[in-house]
C-alpha positions in Angstrom: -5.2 21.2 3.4 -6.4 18.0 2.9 -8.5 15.7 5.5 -7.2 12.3 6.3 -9.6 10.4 3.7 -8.2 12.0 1.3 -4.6 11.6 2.3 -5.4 8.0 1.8 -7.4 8.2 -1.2 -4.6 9.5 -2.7 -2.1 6.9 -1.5 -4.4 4.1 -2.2 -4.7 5.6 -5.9 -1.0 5.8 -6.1 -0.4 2.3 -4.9 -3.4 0.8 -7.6 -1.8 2.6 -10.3 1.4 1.7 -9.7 0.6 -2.2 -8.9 -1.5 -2.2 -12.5 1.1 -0.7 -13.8 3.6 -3.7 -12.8 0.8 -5.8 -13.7 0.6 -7.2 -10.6 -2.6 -9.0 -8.9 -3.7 -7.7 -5.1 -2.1 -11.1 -3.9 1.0 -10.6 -6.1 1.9 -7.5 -4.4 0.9 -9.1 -1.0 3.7 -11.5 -1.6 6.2 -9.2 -2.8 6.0 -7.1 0.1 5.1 -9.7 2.5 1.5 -8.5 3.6 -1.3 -10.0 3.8 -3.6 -9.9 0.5 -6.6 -8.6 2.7 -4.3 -6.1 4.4 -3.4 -4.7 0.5 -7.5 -4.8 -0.3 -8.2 -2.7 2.8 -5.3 -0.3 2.6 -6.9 0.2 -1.5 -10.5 -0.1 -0.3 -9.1 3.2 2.3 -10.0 0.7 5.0 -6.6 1.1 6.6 -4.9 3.5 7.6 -0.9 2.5 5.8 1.8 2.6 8.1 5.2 3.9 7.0 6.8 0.6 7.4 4.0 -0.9 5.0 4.4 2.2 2.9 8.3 1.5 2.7 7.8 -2.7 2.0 5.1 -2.3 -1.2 7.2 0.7 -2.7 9.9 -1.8 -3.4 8.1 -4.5 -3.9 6.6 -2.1 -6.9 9.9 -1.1 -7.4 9.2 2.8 -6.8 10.5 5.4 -5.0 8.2 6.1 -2.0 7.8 9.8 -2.5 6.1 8.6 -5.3 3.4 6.3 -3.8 2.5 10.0 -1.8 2.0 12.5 -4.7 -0.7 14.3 -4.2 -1.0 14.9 -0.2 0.2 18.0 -0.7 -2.2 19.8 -2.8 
């Protein structure tokens, strides 16, 4: 089982990934999901701790399911 820092680490590497991916900027997502930019920086830097609702707003501002923004907590 996995610890909580790495729960996050991979969540934070899913939402990176996926965010390059779109080609998106730290800010751009902020705005597409209405966050804050610094919120985004903290939730990648694993400074934050991602709430569901948070979870839910970037994965359609990325335009992904949100399972996938959480592969990898399982192994």
């Amino acid at each position: 089982m996995k610890n909580n820092e790495q729960i996050l680490k991979a969540v934070e590497n899913n939402i990176r990934e996926y965010r390059q991916i779109r080609g998106f900027t730290q800010e751009e997502l902020a705005f597409k999901s209405d966050l804050h930019r610094t919120y985004i920086g903290a939730v990648e830097r694993v400074e934050k701790n991602i709430t569901v609702l948070s979870l839910s707003k970037i994965s359609a501002a990325l335009e992904v399911e949100t399972s996938k923004l959480l592969d990898g907590i399982d192994s």
